[in-house]
C-alpha positions as CSV (number, residue, x, y, z in Angstrom):
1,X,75.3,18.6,-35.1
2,X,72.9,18.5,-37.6
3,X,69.0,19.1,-36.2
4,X,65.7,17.7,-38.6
5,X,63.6,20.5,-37.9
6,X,61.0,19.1,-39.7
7,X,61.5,15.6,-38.0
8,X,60.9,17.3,-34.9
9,X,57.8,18.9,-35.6
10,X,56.2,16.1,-36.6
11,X,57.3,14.0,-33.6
12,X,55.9,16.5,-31.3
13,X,52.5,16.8,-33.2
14,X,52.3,13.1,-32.9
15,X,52.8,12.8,-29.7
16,X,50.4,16.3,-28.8
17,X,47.5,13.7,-30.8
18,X,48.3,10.7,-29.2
19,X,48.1,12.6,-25.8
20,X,44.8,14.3,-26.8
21,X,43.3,10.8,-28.3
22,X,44.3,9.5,-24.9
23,X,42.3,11.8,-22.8
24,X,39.6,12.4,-25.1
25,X,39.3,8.4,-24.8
26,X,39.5,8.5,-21.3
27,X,36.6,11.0,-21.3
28,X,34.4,9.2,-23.0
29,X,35.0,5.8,-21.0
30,X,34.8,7.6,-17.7
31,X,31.5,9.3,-19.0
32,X,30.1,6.2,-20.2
33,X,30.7,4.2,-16.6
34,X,29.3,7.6,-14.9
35,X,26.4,7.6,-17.1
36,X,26.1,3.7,-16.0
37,X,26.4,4.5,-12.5
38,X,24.1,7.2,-12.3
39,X,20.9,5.2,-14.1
40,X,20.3,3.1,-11.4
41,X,20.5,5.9,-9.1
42,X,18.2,8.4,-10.8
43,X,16.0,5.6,-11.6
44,X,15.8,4.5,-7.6
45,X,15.3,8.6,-7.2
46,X,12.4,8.9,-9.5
47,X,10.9,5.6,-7.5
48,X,11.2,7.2,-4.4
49,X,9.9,10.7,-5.3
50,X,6.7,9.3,-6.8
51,X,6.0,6.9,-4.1
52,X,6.2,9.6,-1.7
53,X,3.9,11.2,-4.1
54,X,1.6,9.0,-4.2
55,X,1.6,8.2,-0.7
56,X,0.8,12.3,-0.3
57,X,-1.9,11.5,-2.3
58,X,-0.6,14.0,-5.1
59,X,-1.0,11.3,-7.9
60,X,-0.3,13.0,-11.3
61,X,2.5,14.1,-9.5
62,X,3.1,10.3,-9.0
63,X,2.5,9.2,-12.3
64,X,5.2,12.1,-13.4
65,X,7.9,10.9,-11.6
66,X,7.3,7.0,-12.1
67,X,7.0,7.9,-15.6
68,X,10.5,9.1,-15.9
69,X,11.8,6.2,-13.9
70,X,10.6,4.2,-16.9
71,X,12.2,6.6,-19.7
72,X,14.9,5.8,-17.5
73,X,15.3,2.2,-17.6
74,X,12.1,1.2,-20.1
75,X,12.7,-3.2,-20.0
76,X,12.4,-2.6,-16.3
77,X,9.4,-4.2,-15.0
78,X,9.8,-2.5,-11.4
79,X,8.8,0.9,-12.7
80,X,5.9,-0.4,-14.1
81,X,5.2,-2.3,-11.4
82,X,4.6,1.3,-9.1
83,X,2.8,2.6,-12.0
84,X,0.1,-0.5,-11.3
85,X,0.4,0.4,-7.8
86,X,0.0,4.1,-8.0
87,X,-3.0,3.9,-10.1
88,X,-5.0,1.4,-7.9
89,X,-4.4,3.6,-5.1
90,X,-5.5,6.4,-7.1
91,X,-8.7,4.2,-8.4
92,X,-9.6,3.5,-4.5
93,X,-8.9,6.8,-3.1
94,X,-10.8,8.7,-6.3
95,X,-14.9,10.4,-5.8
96,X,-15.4,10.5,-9.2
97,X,-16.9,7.5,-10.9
98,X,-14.7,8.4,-14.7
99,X,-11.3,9.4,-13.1
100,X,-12.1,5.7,-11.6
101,X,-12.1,4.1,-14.9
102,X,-9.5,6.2,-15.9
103,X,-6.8,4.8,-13.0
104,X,-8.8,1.3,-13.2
105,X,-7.4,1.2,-16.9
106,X,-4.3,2.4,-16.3
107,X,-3.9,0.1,-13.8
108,X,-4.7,-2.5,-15.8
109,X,-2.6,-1.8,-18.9
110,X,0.8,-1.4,-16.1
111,X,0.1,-4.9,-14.8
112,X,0.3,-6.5,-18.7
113,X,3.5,-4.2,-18.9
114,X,4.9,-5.4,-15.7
115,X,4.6,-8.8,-16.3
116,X,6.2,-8.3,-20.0
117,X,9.3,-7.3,-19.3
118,X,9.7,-9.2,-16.3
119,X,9.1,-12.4,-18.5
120,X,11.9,-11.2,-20.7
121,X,14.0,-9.9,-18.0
122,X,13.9,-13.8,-16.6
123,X,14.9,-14.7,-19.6
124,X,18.2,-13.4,-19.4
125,X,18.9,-14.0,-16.4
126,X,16.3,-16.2,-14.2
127,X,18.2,-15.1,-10.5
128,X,16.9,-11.4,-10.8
129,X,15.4,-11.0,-7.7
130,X,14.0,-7.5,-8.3
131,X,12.3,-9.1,-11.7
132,X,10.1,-11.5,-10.1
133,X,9.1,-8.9,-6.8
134,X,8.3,-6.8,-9.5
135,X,6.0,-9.4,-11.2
136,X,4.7,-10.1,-7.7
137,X,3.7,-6.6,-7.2
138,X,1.9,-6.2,-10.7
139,X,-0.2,-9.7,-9.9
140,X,-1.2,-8.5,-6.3
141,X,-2.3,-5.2,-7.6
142,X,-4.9,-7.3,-9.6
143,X,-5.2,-9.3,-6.7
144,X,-6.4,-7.0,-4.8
145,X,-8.8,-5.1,-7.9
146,X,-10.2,-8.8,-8.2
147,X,-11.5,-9.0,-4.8
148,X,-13.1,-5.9,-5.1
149,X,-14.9,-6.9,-8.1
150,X,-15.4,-10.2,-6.3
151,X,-14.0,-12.4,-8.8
152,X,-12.7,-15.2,-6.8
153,X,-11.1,-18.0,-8.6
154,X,-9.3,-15.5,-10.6
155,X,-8.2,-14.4,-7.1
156,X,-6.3,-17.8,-6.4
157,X,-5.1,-18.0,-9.5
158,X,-3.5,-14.4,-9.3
159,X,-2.5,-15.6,-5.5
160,X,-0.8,-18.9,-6.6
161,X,1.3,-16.7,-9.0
162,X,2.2,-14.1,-6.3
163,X,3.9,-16.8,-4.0
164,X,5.4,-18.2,-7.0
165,X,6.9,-15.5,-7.8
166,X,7.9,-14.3,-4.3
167,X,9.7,-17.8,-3.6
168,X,12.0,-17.1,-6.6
169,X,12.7,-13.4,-5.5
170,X,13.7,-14.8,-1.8
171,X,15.7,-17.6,-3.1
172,X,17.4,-15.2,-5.5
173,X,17.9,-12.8,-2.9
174,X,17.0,-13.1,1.0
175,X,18.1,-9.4,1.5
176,X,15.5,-8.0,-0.7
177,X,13.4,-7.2,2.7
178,X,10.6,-5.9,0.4
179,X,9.4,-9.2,-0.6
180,X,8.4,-9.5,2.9
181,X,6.2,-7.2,2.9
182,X,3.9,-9.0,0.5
183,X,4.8,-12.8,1.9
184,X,3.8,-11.1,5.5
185,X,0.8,-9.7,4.2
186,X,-0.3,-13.2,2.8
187,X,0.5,-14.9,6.1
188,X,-1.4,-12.7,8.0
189,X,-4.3,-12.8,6.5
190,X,-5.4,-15.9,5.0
191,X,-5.1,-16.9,9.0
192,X,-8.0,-14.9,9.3
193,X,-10.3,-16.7,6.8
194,X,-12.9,-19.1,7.5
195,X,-11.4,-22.2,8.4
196,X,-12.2,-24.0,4.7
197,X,-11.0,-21.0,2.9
198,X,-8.1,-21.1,4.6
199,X,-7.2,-24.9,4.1
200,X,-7.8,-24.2,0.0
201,X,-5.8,-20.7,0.5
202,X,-3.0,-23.4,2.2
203,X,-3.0,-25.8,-0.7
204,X,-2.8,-23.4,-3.6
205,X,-0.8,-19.8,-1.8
206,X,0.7,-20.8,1.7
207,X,-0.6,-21.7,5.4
208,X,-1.6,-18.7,7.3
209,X,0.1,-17.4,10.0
210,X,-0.6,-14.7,12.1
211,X,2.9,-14.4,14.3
212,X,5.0,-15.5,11.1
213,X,3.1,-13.0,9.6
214,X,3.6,-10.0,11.7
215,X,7.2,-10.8,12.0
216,X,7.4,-10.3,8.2
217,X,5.5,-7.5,8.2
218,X,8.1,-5.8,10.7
219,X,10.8,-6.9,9.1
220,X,9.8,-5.3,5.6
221,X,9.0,-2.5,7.9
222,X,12.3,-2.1,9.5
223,X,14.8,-3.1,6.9
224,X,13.1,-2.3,3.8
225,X,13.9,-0.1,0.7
226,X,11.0,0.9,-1.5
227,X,8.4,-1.1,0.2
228,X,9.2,0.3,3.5
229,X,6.2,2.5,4.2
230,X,3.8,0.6,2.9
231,X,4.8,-2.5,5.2
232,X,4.6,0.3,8.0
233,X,1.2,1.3,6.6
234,X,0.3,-2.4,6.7
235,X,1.1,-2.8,10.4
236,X,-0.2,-0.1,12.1
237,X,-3.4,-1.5,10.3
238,X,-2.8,-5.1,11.7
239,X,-2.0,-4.1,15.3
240,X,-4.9,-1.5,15.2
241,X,-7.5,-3.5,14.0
242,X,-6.9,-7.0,14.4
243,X,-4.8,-7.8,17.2
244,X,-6.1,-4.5,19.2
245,X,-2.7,-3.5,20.2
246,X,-3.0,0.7,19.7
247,X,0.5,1.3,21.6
248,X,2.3,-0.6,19.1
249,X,0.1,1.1,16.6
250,X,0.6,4.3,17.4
251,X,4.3,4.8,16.5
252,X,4.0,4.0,13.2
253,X,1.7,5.7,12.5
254,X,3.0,8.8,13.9
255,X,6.1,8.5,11.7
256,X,3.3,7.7,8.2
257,X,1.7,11.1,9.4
258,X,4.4,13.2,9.4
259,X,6.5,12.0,6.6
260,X,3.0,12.5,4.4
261,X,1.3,15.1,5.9
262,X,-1.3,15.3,3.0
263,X,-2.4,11.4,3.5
264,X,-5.8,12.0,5.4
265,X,-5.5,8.1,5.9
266,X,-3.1,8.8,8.6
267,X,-5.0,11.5,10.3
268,X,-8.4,9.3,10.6
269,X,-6.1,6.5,11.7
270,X,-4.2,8.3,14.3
271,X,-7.9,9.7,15.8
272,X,-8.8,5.9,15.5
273,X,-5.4,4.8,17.6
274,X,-6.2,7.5,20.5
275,X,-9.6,6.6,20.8
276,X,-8.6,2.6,21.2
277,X,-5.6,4.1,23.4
278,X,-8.5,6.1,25.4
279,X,-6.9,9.5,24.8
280,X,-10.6,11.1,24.3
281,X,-9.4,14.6,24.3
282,X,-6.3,14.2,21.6
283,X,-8.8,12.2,19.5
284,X,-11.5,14.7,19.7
285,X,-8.7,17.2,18.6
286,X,-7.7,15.2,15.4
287,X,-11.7,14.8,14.8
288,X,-11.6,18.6,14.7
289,X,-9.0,19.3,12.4
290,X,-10.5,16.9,9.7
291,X,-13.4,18.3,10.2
292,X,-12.7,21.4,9.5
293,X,-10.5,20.4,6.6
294,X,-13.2,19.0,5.2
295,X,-15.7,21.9,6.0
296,X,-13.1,23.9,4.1
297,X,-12.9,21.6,1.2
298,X,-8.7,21.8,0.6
299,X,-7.5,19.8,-1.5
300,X,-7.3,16.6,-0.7
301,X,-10.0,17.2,1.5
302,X,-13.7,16.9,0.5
303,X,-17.5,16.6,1.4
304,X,-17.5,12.9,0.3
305,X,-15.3,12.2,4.0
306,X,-18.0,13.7,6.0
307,X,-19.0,9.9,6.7
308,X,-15.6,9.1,7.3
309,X,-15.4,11.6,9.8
310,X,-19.0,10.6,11.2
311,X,-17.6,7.3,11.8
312,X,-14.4,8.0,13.7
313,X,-17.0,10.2,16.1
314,X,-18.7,7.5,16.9
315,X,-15.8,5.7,17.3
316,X,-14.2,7.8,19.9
317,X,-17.8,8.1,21.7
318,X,-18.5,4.3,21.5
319,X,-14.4,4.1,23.3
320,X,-16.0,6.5,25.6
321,X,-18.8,4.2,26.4
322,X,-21.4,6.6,25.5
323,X,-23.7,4.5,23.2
324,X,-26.5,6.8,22.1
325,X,-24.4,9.3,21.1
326,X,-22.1,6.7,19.3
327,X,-25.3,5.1,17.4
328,X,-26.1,9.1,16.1
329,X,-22.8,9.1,14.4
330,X,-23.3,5.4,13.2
331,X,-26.5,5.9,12.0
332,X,-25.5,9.2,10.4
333,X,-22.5,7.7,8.9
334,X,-24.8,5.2,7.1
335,X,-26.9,7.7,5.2
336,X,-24.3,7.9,2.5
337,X,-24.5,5.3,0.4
338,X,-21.5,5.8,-2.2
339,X,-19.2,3.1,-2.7
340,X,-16.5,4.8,-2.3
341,X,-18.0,4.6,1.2
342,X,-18.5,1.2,1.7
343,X,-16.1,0.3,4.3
344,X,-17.3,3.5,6.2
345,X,-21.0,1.6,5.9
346,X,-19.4,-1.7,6.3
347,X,-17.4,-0.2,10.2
348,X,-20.8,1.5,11.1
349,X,-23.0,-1.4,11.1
350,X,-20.4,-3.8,12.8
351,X,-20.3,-0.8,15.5
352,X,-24.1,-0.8,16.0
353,X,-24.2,-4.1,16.3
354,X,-21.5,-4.4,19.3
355,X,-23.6,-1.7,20.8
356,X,-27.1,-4.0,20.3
357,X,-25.3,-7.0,21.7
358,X,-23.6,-4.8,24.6
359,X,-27.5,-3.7,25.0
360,X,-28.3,-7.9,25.3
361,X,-30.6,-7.4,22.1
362,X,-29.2,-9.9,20.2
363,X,-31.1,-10.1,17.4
364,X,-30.6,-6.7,16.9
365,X,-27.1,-7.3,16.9
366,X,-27.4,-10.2,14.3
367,X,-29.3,-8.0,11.9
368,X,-26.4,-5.3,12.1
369,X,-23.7,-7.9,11.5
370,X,-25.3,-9.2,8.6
371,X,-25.7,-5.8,7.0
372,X,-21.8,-5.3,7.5
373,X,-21.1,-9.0,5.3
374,X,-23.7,-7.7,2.8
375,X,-21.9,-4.5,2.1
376,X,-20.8,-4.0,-1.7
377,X,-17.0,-3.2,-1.5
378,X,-16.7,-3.3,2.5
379,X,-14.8,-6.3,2.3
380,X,-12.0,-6.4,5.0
381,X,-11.5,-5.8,8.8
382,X,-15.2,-5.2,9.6
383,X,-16.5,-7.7,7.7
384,X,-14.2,-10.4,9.5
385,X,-15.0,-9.2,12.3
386,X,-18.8,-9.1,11.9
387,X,-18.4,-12.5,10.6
388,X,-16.5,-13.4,14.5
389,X,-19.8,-11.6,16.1
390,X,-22.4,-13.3,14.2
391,X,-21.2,-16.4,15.5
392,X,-20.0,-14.9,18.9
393,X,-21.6,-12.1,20.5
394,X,-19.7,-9.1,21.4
395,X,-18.2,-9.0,25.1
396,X,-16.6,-5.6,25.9
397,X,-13.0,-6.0,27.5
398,X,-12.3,-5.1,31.1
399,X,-10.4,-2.1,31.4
């Protein structure tokens, strides 16, 4: 029988190419879908690690990470969207008058970028949930700059866009629990503003309401992805301050302090939660260990939180019932007149005047109250509630 060498060569080289086309083929395409599966997961990783940066306040750190969720995915408007986030926190938390600036800009410059690609994200395809909470986020970030620079019908027309856009992100997608976080937020507290305020907040954002709220805000708390601490941090706030429930405060913030042990915010407000919770001693102890942190100056700590920490004395002695020594702290806490301070100032005069009207010197009282509305940059929880005192004296609860 006659054999074609030759013949057979060639047949086995083209079936040794074919094979190796095959694979190398195979390669590629299975590279190519991990390469597709992977982006969305590092770029959900580089979220997370510079939240949790920021929330540490270790913001370049932050910026680092967020920044490399955007070289990640760069037409995605979330990243940009925590950039704008990152950098107001950074402008609020910040001492120094030009790092200010610095983070306002930023700040600034992320929103535009935000809203950019979210516009052309919708264009493609008008159902992406994560598109419009994005654009939500980057128009309550100037939201919330606007109020501090008291620019208010900029303010509704920012907050008519943020419920706008967080209508289409829940339609789109009910089990993006992080959109609840800002709709609870909104609830919450336009129920709190004056009664005309609120009917105008009504017609152009939503009706406040303060359970629907709260129910939102726990939901986004419990269920939620990215959002999740901040909806925590958000709560323990609400129950602390405003509906004066410390026990249901305290948990949460609890878990905030240990999962960012460098967030100072979370030591002052667990100190604040055990004086309400009249745990003198543990609050005392937390007092202690910020002021020595502070004494010591480490990083984050610094002199500029000595009012800070003046404030939560007085606090914990006012808890205690002792009122002169309360009013020392107060009245020390006042002598710094920074705005980064202004909600320090803002807590201190609301506090002396509970103690005037607890004293039945009412017109004292008044005076105090109306230096806490007055307050450049105090605006929030004290100033409500100085505005509830002015027109209602202070009545100590019963223990």
């Amino acid at each position: 029988m006659f054999v074609d060498v030759e013949y057979m060569k060639r047949q086995y080289w083209t079936i040794i190419i074919s094979t190796l086309c095959t694979i190398l083929l195979i390669s590629v395409n299975s590279a190519e879908m991990a390469a597709a599966q992977q982006q969305p997961d590092q770029f959900r990783s580089y979220l997370q690690l510079g939240i949790k940066k920021a929330f540490n306040l270790e913001f370049p750190e932050a910026n680092v990470y967020l920044q490399k969720a955007v070289e990640v995915d760069p037409e995605n408007p979330t990243g940009y969207a925590y950039l704008a986030m990152t950098n107001l926190f950074a402008y609020e938390m910040s001492f120094d008058e030009n790092i200010r600036k610095i983070n306002q800009d930023s700040m600034l410059h992320y929103v535009d970028e935000t809203l950019a690609r979210g516009e052309k994200r919708m264009g493609k395809n008008p159902k992406d949930s994560n598109a419009y909470l994005a654009m939500a986020m980057a128009k309550f970030t100037k939201f919330n700059w606007l109020n501090r620079q008291k620019q208010y019908f900029n303010m509704a027309r920012e907050a008519s866009s943020i419920w706008e856009y967080l209508e289409k992100a829940r339609e789109s997608d009910p089990q993006n629990f992080d959109i609840y976080f800002l709709m609870g937020s909104f609830r919450y507290h336009i129920d709190h503003l004056p009664s005309l305020t609120r009917f105008f907040s009504s017609l152009i954002v939503t009706s406040g309401d303060r359970q629907k709220g709260l129910q939102e805000l726990e939901l986004a708390a419990q269920k939620g992805d990215l959002l999740k601490q901040l909806a925590m941090s958000e709560l323990s706030s609400d129950y602390l301050n405003f509906e004066k429930q410390p026990t249901r405060a305290l948990p949460l913030i609890l878990e905030l302090k240990e999962f960012f042990p460098n967030n100072y915010n979370f030591t002052f407000a667990l100190g604040n939660a055990l004086s309400d919770l009249h745990r003198s001693d543990d609050a005392f102890n937390i007092a202690r260990e910020l002021e020595k942190n502070i004494r010591a100056g480490l990083p984050p700590f610094a002199p500029q939180l000595e009012p800070r920490y003046d404030q939560l004395m007085g606090r914990i002695f006012f808890t205690q019932g002792n009122y002169a020594k309360a009013e020392e702290y107060f009245q020390k806490a006042l002598k710094d007149t920074n705005l980064y301070n202004a909600r320090v100032r803002a807590w201190s005069f609301l506090r002396l005047g509970m103690i005037s009207d607890i004293r039945n010197d009412r017109k004292k009282a008044e005076a105090y109250y109306s230096n806490a509305l007055e307050v450049k940059g105090g605006e929030g929880t004290a100033q409500i509630e100085a505005k509830k005192y002015l027109d209602t004296p202070y009545v100590p609860p019963k223990l």
